[in-house]
N, C-alpha and C positions, 0 to 999 in steps of 0.2 A: 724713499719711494712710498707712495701711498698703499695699502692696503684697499682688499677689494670693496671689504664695506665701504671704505672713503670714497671713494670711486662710483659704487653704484648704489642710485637711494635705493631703498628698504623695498619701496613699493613697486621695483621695477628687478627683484634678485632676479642675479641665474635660475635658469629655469632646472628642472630636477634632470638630473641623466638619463638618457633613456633606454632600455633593457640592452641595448648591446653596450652601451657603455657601460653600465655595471658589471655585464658579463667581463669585460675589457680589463676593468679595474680588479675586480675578483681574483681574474684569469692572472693579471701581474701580479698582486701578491702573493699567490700562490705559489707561482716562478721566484720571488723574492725568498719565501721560506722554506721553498725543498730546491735548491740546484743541484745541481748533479755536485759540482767541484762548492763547496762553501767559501773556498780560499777566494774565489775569483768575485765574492759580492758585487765590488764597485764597479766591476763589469755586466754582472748580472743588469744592475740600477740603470748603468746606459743604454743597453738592449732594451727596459722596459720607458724607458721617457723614451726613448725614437719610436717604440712602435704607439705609445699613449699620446702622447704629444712632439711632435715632431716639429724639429727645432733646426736650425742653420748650426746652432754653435752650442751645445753645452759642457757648462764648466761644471767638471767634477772632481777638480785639486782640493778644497775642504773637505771632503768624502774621504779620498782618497787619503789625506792627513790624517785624520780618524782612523781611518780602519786600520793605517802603521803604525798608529801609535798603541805600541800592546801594554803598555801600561794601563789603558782607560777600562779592560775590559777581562786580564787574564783572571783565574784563577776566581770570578764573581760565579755566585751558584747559577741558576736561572733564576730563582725565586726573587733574589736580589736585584737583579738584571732587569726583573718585571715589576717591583714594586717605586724603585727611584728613579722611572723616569721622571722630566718635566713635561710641563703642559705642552699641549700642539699648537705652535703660533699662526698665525694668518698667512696663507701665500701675501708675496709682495707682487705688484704688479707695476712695472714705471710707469710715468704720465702718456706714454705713448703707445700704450700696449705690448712693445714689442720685445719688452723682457718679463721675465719671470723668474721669482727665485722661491724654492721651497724651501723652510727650515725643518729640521727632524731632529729630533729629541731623542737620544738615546737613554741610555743608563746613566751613563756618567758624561756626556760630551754631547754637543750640539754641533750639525753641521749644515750647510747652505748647498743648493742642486741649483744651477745657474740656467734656465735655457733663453734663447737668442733667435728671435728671428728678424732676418732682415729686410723681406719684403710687406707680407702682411703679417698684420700683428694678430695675439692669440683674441680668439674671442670669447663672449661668457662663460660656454662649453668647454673648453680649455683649462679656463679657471675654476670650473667647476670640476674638473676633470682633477685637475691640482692639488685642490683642497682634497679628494677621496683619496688620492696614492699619499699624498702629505703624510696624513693619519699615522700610513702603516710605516712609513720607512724607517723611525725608532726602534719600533719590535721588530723589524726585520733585520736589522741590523747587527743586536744585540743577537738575534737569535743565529745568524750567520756566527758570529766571534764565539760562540756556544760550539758551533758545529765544527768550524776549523779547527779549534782547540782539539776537539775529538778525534779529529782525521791527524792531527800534527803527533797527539801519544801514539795513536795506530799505529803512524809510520816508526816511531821510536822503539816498539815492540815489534813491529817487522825487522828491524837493523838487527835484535838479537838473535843470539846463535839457537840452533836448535835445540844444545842442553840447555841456556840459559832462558829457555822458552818454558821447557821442560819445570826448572826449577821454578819459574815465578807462578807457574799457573799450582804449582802446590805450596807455594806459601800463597797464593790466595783465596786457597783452601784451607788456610789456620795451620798446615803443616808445621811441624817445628824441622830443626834442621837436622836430629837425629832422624826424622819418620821419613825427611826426605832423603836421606842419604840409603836408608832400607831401600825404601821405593825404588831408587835409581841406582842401586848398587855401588855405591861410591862415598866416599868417607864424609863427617859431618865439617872438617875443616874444609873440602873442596868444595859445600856445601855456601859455605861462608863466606868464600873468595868467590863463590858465581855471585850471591846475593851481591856484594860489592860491588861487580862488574855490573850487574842490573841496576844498583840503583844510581851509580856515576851514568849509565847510558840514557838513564828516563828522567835524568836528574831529581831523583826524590830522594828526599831528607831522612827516607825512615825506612826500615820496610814495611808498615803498615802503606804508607804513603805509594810505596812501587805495586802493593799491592792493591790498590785503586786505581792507580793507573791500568792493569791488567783486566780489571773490571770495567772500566770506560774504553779499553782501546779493543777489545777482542769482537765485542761487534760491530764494527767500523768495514764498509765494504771494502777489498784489497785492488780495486780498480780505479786508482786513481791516475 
């Protein structure tokens, strides 16, 4: 499919957006990077193309491939997350206007937003429209798999019991397991067999490890 350059000469571009439209596009990535639930992005993505551009049909099974695949994105810091992306490619537009597809560039994966329509096709505004959300859906995306991740230990520190709540928030205060067993009144071996039990439940390899997790999940809202 041609690109919009191909499509339209130089001396005839899309005309610039105009203040509602920017507001419009602002307005979406903003919704893209604080949702309420982060779990739910790919949903978020469809909400914000029907109400920007409003489509018959759009495909968002590439999306949606991406965002399952928790290999592409676990355990990357943000820094990382922000520095490898790739470049932002061209909306595509068919020869008959009446598709469009976005590419987005995450961190590690690239993925296609399909939209369709079947009566009238989109017009310059449209594409212009395209090209601005295009931009953001990258950083928005990695920044969702940032967020979920947050909300997923959250919920894994909510699953533990209230002494084992007890104990991780003092080993992530450097406590050793004697100072914690003073603390809570109870011996340093039962000490030891909590720590177990936390770091089998948050799945972390250490307890330095369980004890970042407690620092990433305790301000996570509990209303999800």
């Amino acid at each position: 499919m041609p690109t919009i350059a191909e499509r339209t000469d130089a001396r005839t571009d899309a005309p610039p957006l105009d203040p509602d439209d920017l507001w419009g596009v602002l307005a979406a990535v903003l919704a893209l990077h604080s949702a309420a639930d982060p779990r739910a992005f790919p949903d978020v993505v469809a909400t914000t193309c029907e109400r920007l551009l409003p489509a018959d049909h759009v495909d968002l099974h590439d999306l949606r491939a991406a965002w399952a695949d928790r290999s592409a994105h676990d355990g990357e810091s943000p820094e990382a997350a922000a520095s490898s992306g790739a470049a932002v490619l061209p909306v595509r537009v068919s020869p008959d206007g009446h598709r469009v597809a976005l590419t987005a560039s995450a961190s590690r994966r690239s993925f296609w937003i399909v939209l369709e329509r079947y009566a009238d096709p989109f017009d310059r505004r449209d594409r212009c429209v395209a090209e601005s959300l295009q931009a953001h859906l990258g950083p928005a995306f990695d920044h969702a798999r940032l967020r979920a991740g947050e909300w997923q230990v959250a919920e894994a520190i909510r699953s533990l019991t209230v002494r084992e709540q007890e104990v991780l928030a003092l080993v992530a205060d450097g406590r050793t397991n004697r100072d914690i067993g003073l603390a809570l009144f109870i011996e340093p071996r039962t000490v030891e067999k909590h720590v177990e039990h936390i770091r089998t439940k948050l799945g972390a390899r250490s307890r330095t490890e369980a004890a970042a997790k407690w620092a990433r999940g305790v301000g996570v809202p509990s209303g999800i």
